[in-house]
SERO-4910 file (N, C-alpha, C, O; in steps of 0.05 Angstrom, whole numbers):
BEGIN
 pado doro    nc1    nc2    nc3   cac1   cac2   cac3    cc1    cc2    cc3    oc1    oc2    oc3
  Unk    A   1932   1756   1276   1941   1776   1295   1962   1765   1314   1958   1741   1320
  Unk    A   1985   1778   1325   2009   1771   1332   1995   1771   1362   1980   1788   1371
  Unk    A   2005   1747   1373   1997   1744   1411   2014   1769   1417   2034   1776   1404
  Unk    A   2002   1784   1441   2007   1807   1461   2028   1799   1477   2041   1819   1484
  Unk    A   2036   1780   1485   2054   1758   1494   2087   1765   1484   2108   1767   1496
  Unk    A   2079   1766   1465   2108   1763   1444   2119   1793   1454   2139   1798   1466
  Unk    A   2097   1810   1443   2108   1840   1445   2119   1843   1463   2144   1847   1462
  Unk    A   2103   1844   1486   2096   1850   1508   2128   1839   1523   2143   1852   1538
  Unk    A   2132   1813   1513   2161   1798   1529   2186   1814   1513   2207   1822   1523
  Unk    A   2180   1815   1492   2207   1825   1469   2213   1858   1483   2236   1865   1489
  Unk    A   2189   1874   1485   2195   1896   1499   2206   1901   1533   2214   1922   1545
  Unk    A   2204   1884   1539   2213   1874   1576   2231   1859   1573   2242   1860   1595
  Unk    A   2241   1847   1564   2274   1837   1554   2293   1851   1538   2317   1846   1541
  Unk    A   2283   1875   1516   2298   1900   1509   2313   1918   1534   2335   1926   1541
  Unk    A   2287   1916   1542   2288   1941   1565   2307   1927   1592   2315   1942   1609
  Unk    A   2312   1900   1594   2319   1901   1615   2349   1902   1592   2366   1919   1597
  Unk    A   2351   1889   1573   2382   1890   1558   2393   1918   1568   2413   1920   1582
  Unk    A   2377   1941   1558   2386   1968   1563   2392   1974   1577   2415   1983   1575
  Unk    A   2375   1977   1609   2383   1980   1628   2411   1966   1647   2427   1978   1661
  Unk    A   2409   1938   1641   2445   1931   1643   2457   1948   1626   2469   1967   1636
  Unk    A   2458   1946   1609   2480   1955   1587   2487   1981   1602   2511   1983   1609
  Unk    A   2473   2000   1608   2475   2023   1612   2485   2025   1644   2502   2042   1649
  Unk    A   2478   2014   1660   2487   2007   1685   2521   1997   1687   2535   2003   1706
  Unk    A   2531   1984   1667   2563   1983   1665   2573   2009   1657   2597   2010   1659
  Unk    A   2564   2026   1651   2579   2054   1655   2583   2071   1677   2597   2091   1679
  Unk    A   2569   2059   1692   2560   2077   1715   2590   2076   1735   2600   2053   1736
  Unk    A   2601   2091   1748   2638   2090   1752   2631   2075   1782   2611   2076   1797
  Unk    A   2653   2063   1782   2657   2049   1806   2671   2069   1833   2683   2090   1833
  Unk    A   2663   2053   1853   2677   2067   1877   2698   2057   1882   2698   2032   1880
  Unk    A   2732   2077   1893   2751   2055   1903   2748   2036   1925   2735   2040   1945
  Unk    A   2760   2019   1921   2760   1998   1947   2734   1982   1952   2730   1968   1972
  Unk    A   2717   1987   1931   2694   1972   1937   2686   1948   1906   2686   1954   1882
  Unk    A   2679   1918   1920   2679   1899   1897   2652   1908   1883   2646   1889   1867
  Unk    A   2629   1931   1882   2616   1932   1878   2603   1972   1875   2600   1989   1893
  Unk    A   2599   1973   1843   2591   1999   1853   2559   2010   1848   2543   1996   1860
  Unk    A   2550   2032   1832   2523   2042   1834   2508   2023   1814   2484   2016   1817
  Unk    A   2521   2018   1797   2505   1997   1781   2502   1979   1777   2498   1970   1754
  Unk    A   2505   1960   1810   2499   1926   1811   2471   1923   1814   2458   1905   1802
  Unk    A   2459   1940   1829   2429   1944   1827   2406   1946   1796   2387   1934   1788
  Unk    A   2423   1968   1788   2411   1964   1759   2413   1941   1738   2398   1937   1719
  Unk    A   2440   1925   1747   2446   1908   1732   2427   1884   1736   2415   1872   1718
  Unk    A   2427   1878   1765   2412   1858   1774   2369   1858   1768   2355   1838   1770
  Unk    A   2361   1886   1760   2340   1888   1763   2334   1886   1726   2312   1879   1718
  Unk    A   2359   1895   1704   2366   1884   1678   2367   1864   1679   2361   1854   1657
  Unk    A   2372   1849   1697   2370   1820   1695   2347   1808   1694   2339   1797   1674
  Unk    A   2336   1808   1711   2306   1802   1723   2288   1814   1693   2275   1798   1679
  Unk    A   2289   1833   1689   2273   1841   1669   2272   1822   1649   2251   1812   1642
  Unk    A   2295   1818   1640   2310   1805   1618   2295   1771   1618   2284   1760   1599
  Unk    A   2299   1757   1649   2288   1739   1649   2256   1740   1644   2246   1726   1628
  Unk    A   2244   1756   1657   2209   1758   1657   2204   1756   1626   2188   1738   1618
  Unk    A   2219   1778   1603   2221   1779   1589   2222   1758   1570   2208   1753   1550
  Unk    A   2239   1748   1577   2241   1724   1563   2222   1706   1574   2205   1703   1556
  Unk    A   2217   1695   1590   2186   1673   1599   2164   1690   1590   2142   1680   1593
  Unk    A   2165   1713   1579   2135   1722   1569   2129   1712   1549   2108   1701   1542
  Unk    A   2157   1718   1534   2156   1721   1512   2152   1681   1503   2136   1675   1486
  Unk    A   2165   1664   1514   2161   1640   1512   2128   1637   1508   2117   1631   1487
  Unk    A   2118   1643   1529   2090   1626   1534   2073   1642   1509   2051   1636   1501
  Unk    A   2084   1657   1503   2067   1677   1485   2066   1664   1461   2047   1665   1445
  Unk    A   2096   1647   1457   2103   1640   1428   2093   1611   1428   2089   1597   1409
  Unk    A   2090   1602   1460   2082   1572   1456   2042   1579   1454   2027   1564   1442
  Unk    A   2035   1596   1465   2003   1600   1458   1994   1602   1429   1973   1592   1421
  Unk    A   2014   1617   1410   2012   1622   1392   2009   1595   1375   1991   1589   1359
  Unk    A   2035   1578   1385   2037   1557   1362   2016   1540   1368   2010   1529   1347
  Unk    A   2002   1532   1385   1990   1519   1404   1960   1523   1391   1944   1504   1389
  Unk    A   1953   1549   1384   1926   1552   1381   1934   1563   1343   1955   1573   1336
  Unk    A   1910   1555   1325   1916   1562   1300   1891   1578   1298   1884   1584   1276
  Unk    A   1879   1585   1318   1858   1612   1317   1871   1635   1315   1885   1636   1335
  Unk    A   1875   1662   1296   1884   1681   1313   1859   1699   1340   1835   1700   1344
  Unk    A   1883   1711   1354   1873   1720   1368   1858   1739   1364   1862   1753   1345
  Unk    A   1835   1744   1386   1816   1760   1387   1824   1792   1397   1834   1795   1419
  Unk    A   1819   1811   1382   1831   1844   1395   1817   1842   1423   1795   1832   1428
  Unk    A   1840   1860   1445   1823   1866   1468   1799   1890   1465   1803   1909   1449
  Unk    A   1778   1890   1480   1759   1906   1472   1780   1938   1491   1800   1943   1505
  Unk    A   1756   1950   1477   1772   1979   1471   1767   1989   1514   1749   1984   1531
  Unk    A   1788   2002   1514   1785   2013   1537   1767   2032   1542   1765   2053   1529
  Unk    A   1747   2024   1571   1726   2038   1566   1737   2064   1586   1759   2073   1591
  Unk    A   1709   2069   1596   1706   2107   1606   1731   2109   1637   1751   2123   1642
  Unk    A   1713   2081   1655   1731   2076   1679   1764   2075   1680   1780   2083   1698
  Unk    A   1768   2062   1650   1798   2052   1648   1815   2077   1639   1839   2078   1644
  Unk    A   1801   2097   1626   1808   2121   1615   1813   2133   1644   1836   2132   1653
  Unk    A   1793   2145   1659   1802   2153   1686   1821   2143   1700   1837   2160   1709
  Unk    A   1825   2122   1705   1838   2106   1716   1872   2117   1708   1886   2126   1725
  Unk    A   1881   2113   1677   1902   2114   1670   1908   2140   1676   1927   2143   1691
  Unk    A   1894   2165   1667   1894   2189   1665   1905   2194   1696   1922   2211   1703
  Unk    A   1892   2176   1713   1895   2190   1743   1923   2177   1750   1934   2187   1769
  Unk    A   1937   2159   1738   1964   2143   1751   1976   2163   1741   1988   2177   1757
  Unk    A   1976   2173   1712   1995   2187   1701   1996   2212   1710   2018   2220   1715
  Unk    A   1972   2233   1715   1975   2258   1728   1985   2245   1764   1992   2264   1778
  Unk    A   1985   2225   1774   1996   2222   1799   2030   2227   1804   2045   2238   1820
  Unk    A   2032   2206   1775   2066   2208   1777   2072   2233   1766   2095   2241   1771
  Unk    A   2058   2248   1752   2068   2283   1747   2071   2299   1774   2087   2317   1782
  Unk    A   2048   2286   1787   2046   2305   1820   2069   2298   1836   2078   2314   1853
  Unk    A   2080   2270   1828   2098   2264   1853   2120   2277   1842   2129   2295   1857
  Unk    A   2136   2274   1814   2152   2292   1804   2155   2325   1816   2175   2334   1827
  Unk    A   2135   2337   1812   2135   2364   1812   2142   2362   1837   2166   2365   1842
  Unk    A   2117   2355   1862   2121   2374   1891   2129   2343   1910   2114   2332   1926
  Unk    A   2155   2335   1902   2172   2314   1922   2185   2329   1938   2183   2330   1963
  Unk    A   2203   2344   1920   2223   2362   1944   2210   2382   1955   2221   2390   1975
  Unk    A   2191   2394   1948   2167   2413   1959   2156   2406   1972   2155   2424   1988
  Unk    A   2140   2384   1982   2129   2382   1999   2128   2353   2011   2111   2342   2025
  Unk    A   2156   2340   1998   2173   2318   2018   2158   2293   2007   2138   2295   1993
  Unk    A   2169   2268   2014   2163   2246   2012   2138   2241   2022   2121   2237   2005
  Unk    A   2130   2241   2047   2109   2237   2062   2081   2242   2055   2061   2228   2056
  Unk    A   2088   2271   2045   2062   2285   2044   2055   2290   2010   2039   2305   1998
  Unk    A   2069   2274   2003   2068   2269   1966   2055   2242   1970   2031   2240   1964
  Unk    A   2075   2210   1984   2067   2189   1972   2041   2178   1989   2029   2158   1982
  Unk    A   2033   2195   2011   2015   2184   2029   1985   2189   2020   1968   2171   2022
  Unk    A   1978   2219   2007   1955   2221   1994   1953   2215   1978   1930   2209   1972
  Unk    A   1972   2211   1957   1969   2207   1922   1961   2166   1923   1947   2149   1911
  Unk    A   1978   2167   1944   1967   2133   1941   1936   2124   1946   1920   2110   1934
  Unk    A   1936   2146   1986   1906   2143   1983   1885   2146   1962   1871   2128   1954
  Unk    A   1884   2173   1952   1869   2172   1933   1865   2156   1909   1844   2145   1905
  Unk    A   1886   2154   1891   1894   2124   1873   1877   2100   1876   1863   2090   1859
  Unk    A   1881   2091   1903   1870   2078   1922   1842   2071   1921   1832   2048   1918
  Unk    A   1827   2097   1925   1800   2097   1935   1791   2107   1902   1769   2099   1897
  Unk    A   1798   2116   1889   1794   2108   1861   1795   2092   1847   1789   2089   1823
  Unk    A   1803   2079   1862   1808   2043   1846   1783   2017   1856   1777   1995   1848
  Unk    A   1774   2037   1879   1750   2019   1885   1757   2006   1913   1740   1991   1924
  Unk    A   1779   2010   1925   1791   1996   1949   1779   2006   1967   1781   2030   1965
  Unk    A   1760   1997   1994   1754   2001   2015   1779   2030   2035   1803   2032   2040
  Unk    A   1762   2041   2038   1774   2066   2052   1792   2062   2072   1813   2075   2076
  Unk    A   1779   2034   2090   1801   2030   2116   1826   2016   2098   1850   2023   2102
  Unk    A   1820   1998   2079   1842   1988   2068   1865   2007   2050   1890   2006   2050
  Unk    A   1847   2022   2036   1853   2046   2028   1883   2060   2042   1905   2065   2032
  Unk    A   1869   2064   2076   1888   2084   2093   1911   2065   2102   1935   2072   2104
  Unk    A   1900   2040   2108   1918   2014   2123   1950   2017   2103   1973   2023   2109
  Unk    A   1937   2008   2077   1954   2013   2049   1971   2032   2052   1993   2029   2062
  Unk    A   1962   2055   2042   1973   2088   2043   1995   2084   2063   2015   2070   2059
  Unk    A   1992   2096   2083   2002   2089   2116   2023   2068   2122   2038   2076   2139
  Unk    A   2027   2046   2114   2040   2025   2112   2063   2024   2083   2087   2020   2084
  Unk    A   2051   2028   2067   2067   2024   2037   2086   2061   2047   2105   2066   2034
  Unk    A   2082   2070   2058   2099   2105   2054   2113   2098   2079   2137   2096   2077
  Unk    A   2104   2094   2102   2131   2079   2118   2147   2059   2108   2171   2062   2109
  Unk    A   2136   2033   2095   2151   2013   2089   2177   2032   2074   2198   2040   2085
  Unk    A   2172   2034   2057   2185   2059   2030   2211   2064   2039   2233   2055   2035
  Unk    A   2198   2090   2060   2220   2100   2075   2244   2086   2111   2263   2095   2124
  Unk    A   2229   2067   2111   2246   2044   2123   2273   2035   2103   2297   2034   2106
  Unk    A   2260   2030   2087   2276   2016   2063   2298   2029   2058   2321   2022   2063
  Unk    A   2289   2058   2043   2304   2070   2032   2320   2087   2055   2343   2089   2048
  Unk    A   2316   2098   2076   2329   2101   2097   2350   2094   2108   2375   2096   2107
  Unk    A   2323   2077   2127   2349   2061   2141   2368   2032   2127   2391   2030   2135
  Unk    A   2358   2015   2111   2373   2001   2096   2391   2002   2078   2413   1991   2078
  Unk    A   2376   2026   2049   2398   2035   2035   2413   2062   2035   2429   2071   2019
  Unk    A   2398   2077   2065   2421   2094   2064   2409   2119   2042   2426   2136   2034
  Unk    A   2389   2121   2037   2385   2144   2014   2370   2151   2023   2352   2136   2031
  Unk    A   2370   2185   2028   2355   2199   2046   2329   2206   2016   2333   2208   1992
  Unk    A   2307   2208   2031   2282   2222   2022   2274   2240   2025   2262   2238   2047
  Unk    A   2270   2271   2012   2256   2287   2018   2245   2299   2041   2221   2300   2046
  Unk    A   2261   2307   2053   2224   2314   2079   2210   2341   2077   2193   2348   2093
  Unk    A   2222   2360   2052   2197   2381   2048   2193   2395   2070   2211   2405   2084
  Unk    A   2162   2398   2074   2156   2411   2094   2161   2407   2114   2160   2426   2130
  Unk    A   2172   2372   2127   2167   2364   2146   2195   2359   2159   2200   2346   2179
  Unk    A   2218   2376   2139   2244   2384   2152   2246   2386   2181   2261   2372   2194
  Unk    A   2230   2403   2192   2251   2402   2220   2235   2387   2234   2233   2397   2257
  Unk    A   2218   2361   2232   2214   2343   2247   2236   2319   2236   2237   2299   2250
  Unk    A   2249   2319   2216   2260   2293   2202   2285   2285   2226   2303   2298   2236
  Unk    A   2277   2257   2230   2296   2238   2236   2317   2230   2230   2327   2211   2242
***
């Protein structure tokens, strides 16, 4: 059986290939040494490298051990919930972002995520609370890309 390693790196070094690749199309601004897709390029990069060190240690475990490997056991009931709930989360944040704004999308969906995951409640809220300001610090005031505020329009800063 092929190490998880290999895949696992070969698909995260595709994907970062793509995402550069696709990021040099993206049109430049005048007058500037830099346009929308140095970010993507740089995070194609990074991929590309992870990718590639996965995929190394995967290929050095492989040669390394002449056992094959053992299948992971099957995902049980918890892990099924678990996935089910990330994926209907990111459907929720999709749908009602511009509806009902950044805030009031990433602040409960995380809590709950959160406290479904087994995380202590205060940590839970500390988390929530902290990661949805951090967010919008970031994306704000640093890069300049406004977020949603939904409902919470005519309080937005």
């Amino acid at each position: 059986m092929i190490n998880r390693d290999i895949v696992t790196g070969a698909v995260l070094a595709a994907a970062g290939a793509w995402l550069a690749w696709e990021a040099r199309s993206f049109p430049t601004l005048g007058g500037m040494t830099h346009g929308p897709g140095l970010f993507p390029t740089i995070a194609g990069a990074g991929m590309v490298l992870c990718g590639l060190l996965i995929l190394m240690t995967g290929v050095i475990a492989a040669a390394a051990s002449a056992t094959p490997v053992a299948p992971a056991p099957a995902l049980g009931r918890r892990g099924w919930i678990n996935s089910g709930a990330v994926v209907l989360g990111v459907v929720f944040f999709a749908l009602f972002l511009n509806t009902l704004g950044f805030h009031l999308v990433a602040f409960p969906l995380m809590l709950a995520l959160l406290l479904l995951f087994g995380i202590s409640w205060w940590k839970s809220l500390l988390l929530s609370v902290g990661v949805t300001m951090l967010v919008h610090l970031i994306f704000y005031s640093f890069l300049h890309v406004p977020l949603p505020w939904g409902m919470l329009e005519p309080i937005a800063w």
